[in-house]
C-alpha positions in Angstrom: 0.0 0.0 0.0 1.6 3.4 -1.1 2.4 5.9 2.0 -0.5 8.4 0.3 -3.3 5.3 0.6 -1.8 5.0 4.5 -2.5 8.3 5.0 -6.0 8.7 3.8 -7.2 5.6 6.3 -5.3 7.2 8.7 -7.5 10.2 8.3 -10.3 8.0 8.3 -9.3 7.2 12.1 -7.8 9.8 13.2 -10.9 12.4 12.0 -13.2 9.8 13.7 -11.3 10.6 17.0 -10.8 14.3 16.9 -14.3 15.2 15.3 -16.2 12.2 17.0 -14.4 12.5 20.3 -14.2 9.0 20.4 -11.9 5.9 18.6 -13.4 3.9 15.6 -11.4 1.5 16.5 -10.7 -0.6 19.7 -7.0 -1.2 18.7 -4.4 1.4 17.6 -4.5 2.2 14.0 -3.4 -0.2 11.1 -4.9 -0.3 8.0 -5.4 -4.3 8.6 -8.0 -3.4 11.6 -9.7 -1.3 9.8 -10.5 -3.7 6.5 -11.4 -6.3 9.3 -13.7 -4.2 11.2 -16.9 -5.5 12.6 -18.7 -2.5 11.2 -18.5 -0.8 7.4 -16.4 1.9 7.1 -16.8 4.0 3.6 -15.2 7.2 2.8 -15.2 9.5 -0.4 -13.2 12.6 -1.2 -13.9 16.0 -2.7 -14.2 15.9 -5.7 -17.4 17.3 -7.5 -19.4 14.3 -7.5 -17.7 12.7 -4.4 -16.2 8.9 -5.2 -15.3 6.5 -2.9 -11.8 6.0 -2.0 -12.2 3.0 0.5 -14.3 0.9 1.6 -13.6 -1.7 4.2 -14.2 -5.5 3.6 -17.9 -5.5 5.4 -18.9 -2.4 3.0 -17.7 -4.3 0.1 -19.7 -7.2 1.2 -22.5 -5.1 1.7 -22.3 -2.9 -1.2 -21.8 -6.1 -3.6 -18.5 -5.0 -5.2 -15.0 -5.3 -5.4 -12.4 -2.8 -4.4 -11.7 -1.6 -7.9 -15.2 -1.1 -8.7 -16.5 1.0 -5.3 -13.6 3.0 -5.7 -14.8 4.3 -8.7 -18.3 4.7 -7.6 -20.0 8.2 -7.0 -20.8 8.4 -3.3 -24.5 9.5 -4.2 -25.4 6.5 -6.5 -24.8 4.4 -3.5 -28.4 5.5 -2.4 -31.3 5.1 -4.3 -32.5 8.0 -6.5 -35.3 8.7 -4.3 -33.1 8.8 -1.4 -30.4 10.9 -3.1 -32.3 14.5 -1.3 -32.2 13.0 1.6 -28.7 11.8 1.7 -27.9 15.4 0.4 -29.5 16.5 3.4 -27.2 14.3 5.9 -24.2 15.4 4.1 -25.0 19.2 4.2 -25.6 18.4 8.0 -22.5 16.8 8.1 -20.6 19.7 6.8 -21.8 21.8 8.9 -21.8 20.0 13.0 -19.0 17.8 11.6 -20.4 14.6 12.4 -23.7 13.1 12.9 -24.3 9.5 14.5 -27.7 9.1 14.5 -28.1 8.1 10.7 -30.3 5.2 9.3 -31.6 4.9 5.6 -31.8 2.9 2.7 -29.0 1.9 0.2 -28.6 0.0 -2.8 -25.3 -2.4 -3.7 -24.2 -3.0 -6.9 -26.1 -5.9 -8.3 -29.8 -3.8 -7.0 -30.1 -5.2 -3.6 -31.8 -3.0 -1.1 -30.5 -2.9 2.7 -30.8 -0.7 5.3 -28.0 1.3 7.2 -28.6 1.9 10.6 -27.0 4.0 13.7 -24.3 4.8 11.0 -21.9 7.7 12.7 -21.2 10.2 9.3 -18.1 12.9 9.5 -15.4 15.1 8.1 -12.6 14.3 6.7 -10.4 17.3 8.4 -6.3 17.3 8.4 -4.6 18.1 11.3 -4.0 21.3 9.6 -7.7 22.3 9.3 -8.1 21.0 5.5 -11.1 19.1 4.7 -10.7 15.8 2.7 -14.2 14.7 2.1 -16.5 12.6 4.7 -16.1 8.9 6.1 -19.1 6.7 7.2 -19.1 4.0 9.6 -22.4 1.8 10.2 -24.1 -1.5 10.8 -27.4 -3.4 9.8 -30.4 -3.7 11.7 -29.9 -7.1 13.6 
């Protein structure tokens, strides 16, 4: 994995704690603990139609993809289209409070499967140096 990709789920982490106030992860970072995670972890950048840059092993499960493909997905066409002004919504709420964990709604994976997202925790992406990187996602299903 190249230093850059290290850095970027690093930021995943590390945003978690400063924004969230508490750890996404039990252990200490390591981009192995974070793929294995017992929850999804997703995150997308800035670009003008945000696309995915990771997406943990559960998520990829989830989402009914492989690596290469969810990281060239749009962020938004993970939601259905008549959930897309709604996920707008989170995301503008996002950007503004910095994080949110009291999201649930409905999402669509690659081959058309419906599933629902529940308790998912939503933040910024913010360096140490104030830049913002994009948002990060971290959520389970309903049991």
């Amino acid at each position: 994995m190249s230093h850059l990709a290290d850095a970027r789920l690093a930021l995943i982490v590390e945003s978690h704690q400063r924004i969230v106030g508490r750890p996404l992860l039990v252990e200490p970072f390591d981009p192995k603990a974070l793929w294995v995670a017992p929850l999804a972890i997703v995150a997308h950048g800035t670009e003008e139609d945000p696309v995915f840059f990771y997406g943990n092993k559960l998520a990829l499960q989830l989402f009914e993809m492989d690596f290469a493909a969810f990281t060239r997905l749009p962020s938004r066409l993970s939601a259905e289209p008549l959930a897309r002004e709604e996920r707008a919504r989170l995301l503008a709420r996002v950007t503004e409070f910095g994080f949110v964990d009291d999201y649930s709604g409905m999402r669509i994976s690659g081959r058309n499967k419906r599933f629902m997202i529940t308790q998912a925790t939503v933040w910024n992406l913010i360096d140490e140096t104030g830049i913002y990187c994009g948002q990060a996602a971290a959520f389970t299903l309903p049991d």
